[in-house]
N, C-alpha and C positions, 0 to 999 in steps of 0.2 A: 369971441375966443372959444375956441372947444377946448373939451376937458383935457384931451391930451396935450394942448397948449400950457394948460395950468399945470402940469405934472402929474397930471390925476391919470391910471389905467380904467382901461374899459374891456368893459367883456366884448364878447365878437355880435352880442344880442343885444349888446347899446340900440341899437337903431330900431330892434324889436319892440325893446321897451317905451321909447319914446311916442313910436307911432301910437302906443295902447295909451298914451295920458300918463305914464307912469310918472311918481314924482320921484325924482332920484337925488342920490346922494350919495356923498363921500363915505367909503367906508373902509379903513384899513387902506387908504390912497386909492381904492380902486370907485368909480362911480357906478353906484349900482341902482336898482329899482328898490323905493321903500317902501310904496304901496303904490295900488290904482285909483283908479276913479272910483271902485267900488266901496273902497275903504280896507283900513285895518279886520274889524270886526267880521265883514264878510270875508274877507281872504280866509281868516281863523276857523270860522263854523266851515266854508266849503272841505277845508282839513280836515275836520275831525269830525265831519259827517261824511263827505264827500270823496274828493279828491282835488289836489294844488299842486300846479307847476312852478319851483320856483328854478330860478336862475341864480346858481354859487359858484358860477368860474370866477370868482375870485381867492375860489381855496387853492391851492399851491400842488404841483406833482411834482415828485421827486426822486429819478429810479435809480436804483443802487444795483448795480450788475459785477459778475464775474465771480468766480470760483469763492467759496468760503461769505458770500452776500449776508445770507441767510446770519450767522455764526456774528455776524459784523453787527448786523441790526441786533442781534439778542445780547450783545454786549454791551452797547449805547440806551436802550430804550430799556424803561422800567417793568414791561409785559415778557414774559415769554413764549418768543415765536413759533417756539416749539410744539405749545402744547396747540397748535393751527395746523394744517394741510395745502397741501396747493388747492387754489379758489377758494381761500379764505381770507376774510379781512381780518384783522386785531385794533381794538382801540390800544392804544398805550403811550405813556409819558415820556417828553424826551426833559430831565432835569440838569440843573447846575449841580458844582461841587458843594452847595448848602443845602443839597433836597428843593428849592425851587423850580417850578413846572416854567421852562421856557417855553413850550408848546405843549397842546394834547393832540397826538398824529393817529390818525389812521394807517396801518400796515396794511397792504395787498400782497401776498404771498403764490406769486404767480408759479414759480418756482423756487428751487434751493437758493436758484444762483440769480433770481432775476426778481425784485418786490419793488412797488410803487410805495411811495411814502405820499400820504396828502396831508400837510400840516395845513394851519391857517395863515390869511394873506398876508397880513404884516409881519407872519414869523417865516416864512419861505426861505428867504435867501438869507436868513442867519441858520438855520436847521440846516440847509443847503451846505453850507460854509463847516459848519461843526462835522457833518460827515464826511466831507472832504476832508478835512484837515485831520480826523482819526484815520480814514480809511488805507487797512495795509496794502499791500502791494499785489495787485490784480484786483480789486475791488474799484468801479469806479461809481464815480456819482455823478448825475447831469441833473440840473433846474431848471423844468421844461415850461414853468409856471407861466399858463399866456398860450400855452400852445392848442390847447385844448379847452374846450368850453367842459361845464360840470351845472347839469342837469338835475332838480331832485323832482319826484313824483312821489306826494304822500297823500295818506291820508284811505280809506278803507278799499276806494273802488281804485285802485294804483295800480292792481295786477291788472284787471280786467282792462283799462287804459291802455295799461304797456301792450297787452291783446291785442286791441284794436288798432296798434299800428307795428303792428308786426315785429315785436321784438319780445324774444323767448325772456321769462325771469326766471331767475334764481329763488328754488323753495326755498331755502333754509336762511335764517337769520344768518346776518354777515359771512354768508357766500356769497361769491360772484362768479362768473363766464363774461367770455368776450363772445359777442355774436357778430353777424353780419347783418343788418338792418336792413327790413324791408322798408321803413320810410324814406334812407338816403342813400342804401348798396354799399357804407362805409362801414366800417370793422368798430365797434362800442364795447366799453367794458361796464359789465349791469354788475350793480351788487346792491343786494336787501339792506338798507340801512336808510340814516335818516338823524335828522334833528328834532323831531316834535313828537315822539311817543308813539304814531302811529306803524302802522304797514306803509312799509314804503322804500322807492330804490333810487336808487346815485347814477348816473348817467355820464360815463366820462366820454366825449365827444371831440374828434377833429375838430377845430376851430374853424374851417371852409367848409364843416356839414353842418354846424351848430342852428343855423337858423332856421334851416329845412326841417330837422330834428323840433325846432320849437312848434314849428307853424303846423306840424301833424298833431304833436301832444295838443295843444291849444286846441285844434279843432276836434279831437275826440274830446277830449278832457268836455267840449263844451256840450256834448252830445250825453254826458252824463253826469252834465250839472256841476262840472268843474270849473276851474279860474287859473288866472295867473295871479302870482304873489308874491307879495314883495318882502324884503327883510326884517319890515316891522312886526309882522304876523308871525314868522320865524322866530323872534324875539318872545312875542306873546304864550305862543305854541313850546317853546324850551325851558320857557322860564315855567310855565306849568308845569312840564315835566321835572322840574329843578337839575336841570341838564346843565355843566358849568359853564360860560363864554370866557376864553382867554384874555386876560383885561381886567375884569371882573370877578369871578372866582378863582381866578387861576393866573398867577403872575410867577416872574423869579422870587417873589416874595410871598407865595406862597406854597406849601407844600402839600402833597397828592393827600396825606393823612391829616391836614387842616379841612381839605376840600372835599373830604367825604371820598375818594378814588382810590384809597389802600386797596383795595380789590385789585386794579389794575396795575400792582406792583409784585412781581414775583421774588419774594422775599429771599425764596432757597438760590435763584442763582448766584454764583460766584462774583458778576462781574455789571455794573449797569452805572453810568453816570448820576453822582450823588448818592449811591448804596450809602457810603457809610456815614453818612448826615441823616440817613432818612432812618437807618438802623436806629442809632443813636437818640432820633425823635421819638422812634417809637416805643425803646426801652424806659424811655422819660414819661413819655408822655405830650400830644402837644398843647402846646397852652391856650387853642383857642380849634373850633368849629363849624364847620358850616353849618346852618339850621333853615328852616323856610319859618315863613312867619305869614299868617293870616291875618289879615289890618280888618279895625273896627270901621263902620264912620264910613264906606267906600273912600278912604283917605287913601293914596294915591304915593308910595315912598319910593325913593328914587337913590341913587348910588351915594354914598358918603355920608347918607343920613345917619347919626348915633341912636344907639341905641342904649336902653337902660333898664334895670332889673325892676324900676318900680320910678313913678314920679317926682324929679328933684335931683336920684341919684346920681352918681356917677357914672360916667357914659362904659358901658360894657360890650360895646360891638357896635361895629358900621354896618348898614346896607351894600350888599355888594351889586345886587340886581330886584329890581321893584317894577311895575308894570299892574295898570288893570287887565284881572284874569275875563275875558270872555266868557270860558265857559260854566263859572263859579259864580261872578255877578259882583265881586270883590277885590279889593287890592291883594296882591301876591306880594312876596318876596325873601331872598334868599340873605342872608347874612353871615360874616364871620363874628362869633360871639365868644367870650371866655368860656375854654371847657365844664368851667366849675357853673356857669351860667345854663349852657346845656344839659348837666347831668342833676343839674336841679329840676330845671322843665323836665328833663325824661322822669325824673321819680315820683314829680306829682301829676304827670300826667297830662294834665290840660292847665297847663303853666302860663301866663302872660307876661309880657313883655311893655315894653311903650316905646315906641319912635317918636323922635323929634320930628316931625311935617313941620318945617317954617317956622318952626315955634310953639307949634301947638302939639302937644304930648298926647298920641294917638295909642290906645290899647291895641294890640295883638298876639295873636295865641300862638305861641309855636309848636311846632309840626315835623315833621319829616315828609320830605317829598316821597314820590311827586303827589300834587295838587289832585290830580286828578287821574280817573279812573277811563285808558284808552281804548281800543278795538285790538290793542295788545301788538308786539310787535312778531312773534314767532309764529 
């Protein structure tokens, strides 16, 4: 039975990844590559030394076209699109009427009248659905998710890569251009961005040039000691940056000024889905924080673990995201904890915490991300 038999989507690079040994898996319903034969750890160091190809066609496009686009999107999403250009991308939140983050999307501002939205897989065609269903009259929205493969190249030697197979990149952080590719003569939209802290750029690709596209990167990539890589390394790589994953930091139940993202919320506009729940929180206060957390012990914490201000107590915050860090030697990890618990850590400075691991009450210091110190992104 293939995976499209069981319900599950595939990227157009299925057959890429398979040949390479990759071990795959269900992610957001889409089946993707988790790691190689190489492993997690080297997928990791080739990034943040190196350079990593991975494969994310399973993040979502979403273009929103027609007179007044622009004005549509800065009404709906928490970012404003204003303060961007055309060939600019924006992170920004698209929330519920509580302040809850249904998505965190990327904006591409190709034009006034013409912007790609790329939310995440499992949130596509509800984002999809919510635009539509505001969208005024000459504004249209289509969800082209599938259509297109989505590319990432990070990690330090990513320009000099993109070099080598002839596609021009975008200097500046979250710019992009559309080029013409010399590896397959089809039309690419490049933009400097990225999941894991490094330099690095987004690849959105035909889906009938996508494999051509892989089998260039892959073979420069290996001419300077790069690799391909899978989503668990991506994992490793974001969570060091303490970058949020939708699921995880970031739910309808949670809000951008829980999750450490108020930056990404332009307070002074007029009009944006959940303003005045998120106003509201913010005049209050909210009652709980994201923090990073440094485990004793190479103990190893993982999602729903409690956490507590001292051993015995009372549990004061879950794990939202845990993982061993590569390139620290240590467990990592990210939590939602009681504000009054974080502004205690912040005041004494090198504050400890304890996780429940299985039972066993593991010391850790909390922190603010990110983990670690990259090759910088701009």
């Amino acid at each position: 039975m293939t995976a499209l038999d069981q319900g599950e989507l595939c990227s157009p690079l299925l057959h890429r990844h398979e040949s390479l040994g990759a071990k795959l898996g269900d992610f957001a319903g889409w089946q993707m590559p988790l790691q190689y034969p190489t492993g997690v750890l080297a997928e990791h160091t080739s990034v943040r030394e190196r350079v990593g190809i991975f494969d994310v066609s399973h993040l979502g496009t979403v273009w929103v076209t027609g007179r007044g686009a622009a004005d549509f999107i800065n009404s709906c999403f928490t970012n404003d699109i204003n303060r961007i250009s055309k060939g600019q991308a924006q992170y920004t939140l698209c929330c519920n009427e509580l302040g809850g983050v249904v998505d965190d999307v990327f904006v591409y501002r190709v034009s006034d009248d013409r912007l790609l939205c790329v939310p995440n897989a499992a949130n596509t065609g509800y984002v999809a659905q919510l635009l539509a269903k505001h969208a005024p009259h000459g504004v249209e929205v289509e969800n082209t998710h599938g259509s297109s493969a989505i590319i990432a190249v990070q990690g330090p030697s990513s320009t000099e890569l993109l070099n080598k197979v002839g596609v021009a990149s975008p200097g500046r952080y979250l710019s992009f251009h559309t080029v013409q590719s010399g590896a397959t003569g089809s039309a690419i939209m490049v933009c400097r961005s990225g999941y894991t802290g490094e330099r690095g750029y987004e690849l959105i690709v035909p889906s009938g040039d996508a494999a051509l596209m892989w089998d260039h990167l892959l073979t420069a990539a290996a001419s300077v000691g790069g690799a391909p890589c899978g989503l668990a390394a991506r994992d490793t790589l974001r969570t060091e940056m303490g970058y949020p994953l939708h699921g995880h930091e970031l739910s309808p139940d949670v809000t951008p000024l829980e999750a450490r993202l108020d930056w990404a919320v332009a307070w002074a506009k007029p009009a944006f889905w959940g303003r005045d729940a998120l106003l509201e929180q913010r005049a209050a206060g909210p009652a709980r924080a994201l923090v990073g957390l440094k485990l004793s012990d190479r103990a190893i914490a993982r999602p729903g673990m409690v956490v507590r201000a001292e051993p015995g107590s009372v549990p004061r915050g879950v794990i939202t995201s845990g993982t061993f860090s590569p390139t620290l030697g240590t467990g990592i990890a990210l939590a939602l904890v009681d504000t009054e618990l974080k502004a205690d850590a912040a005041a004494e400075g090198s504050a400890t915490v304890v996780v429940d691991v299985r039972g066993r009450e593991v010391a850790a210091a909390v922190t603010a991300p990110p983990f670690v110190t990259t090759h910088g992104l701009r």
